[in-house]
Structures are given as structure tokens and as C-alpha cells.
N, C-alpha and C positions, 0 to 999 in steps of 0.2 A: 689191502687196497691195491688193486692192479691200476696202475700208472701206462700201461700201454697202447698205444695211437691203436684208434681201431681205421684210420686210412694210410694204409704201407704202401710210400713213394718207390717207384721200382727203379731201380740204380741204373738199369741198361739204355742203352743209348743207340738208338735207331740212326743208320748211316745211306739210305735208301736217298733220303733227301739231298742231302750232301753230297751222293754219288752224279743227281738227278743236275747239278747245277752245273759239277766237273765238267758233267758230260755238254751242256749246252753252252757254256764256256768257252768250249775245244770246239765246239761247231761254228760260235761267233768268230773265232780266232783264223779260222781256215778257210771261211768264206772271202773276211776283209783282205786276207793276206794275198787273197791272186788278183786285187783290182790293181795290185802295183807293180805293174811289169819294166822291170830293168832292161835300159839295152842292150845287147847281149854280146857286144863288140867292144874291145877295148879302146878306148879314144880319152883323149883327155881333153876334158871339156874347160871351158874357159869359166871362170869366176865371179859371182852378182852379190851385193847384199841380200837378195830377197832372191830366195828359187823357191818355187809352189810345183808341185806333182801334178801333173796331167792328163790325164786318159790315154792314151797313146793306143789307137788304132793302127797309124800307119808311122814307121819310123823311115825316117831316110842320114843314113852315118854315110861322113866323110874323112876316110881315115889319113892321116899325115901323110901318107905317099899319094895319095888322090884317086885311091880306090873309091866306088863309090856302091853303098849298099840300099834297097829296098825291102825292109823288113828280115834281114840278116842274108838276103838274096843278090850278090853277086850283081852287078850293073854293070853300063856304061853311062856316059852322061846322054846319050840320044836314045837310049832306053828307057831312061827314069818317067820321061812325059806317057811311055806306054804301060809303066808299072803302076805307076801313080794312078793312072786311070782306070785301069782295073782294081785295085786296091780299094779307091772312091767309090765305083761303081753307081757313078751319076751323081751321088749325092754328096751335099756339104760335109768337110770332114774335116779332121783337126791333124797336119801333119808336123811331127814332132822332127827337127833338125838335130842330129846328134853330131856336131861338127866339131874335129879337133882344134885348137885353140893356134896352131901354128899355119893352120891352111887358111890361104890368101883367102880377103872378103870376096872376091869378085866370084868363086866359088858358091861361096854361100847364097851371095845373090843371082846367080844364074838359076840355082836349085828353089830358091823362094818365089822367081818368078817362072817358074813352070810350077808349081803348085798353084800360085795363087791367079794362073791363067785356067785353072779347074778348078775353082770355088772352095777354094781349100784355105782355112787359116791355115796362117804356118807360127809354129813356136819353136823358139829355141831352147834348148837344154843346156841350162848350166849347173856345176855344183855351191854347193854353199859357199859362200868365201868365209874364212874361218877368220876371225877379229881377234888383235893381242888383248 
């Protein structure tokens, strides 16, 4: 009496598919990863319960000595109204404040009102504040 399957399961194991998900995975992974552009200046930014990530088109940093940058671009404060405008280029835009946490408001608000005299929201950049 032969006892033996006449449908033989084949033991190998096909890795084409598995290779096939790696690979779009890795392509998910690398597209999402450049919508978040850090600012590229070191500043230390002041502290919120709540900070959200925001598109940043146009950056404008104020570093502690009161340098003042347009998209890692080197300013003046009578410059900014010209950078920022080419930057916009007519249209509404979102400019993101990178200001250090020790530089006087009146700074900050000089810089918010020349953006926001070009149709420009302006948001400021904080980091997380960290809770015990």
C-alpha cells in the first residue's frame, strides 16, 4: 500500500515579493523625509507646549548677536523688506521666524511687521518644551 501524497508542497520560498515592498518602503521613506526642512542656523529657540511642523518656504533667523538671516542668506534689517519680496514673489506665503529666545521682542516684531506688510503670515518656531 503506497501511503504517499501525490500533491508535493515545494519547500522554497520566493523572496521577489518581499524584495518588491523593501524597495517601496524605502521610496515612501525618502520622499516624506525632505518635506521637513530644519533650519540650518543655530539659534535657540524659545519654548511652547504645543509646536506643529510647518512648511517653510521662507525662513527668516535672528541670531543672539542680532545678525539677521533670509533663508540662511546673510541680511541687514533694511534688506529683509527686499529679500522677503523676492522670496514671496507677489504671492501669499508662510514666513517662518527662527528667533533666538534671548533677542529682544521689539526685534521680532519689527521683522513680523515687514513680512506681514507683504501678505505674508508669519509663524514662529519653537521647540517642544519638554514636561517632568
Amino acid at each position: 500500500m503506497d501511503l504517499k501524497s501525490k500533491h508535493k508542497v515545494n519547500p522554497t520560498f520566493s523572496m521577489s515579493s518581499m524584495t518588491d515592498i523593501i524597495f517601496l518602503l524605502l521610496i515612501f521613506f525618502m520622499l516624506t523625509s525632505n518635506f521637513i526642512t530644519p533650519s540650518g542656523l543655530p539659534v535657540n529657540l524659545p519654548s511652547s507646549k504645543k509646536s506643529t511642523i510647518v512648511m517653510q518656504k521662507v525662513t527668516v533667523t535672528i541670531t543672539p548677536d542680532l545678525q539677521y538671516y533670509v533663508n540662511a542668506q546673510r541680511t541687514t534689517i533694511g534688506g529683509i523688506e527686499g529679500l522677503l519680496r523676492n522670496e514671496l514673489a507677489g504671492q501669499d506665503g508662510v514666513v517662518v521666524l527662527h528667533i533666538d529666545k534671548e533677542v529682544p521682542v521689539e526685534h521680532l516684531v519689527r521683522v513680523a511687521g515687514i513680512a506681514t506688510s507683504l501678505n505674508a503670515k508669519v509663524t514662529i518656531a519653537t521647540s517642544r518644551e519638554i514636561t517632568p
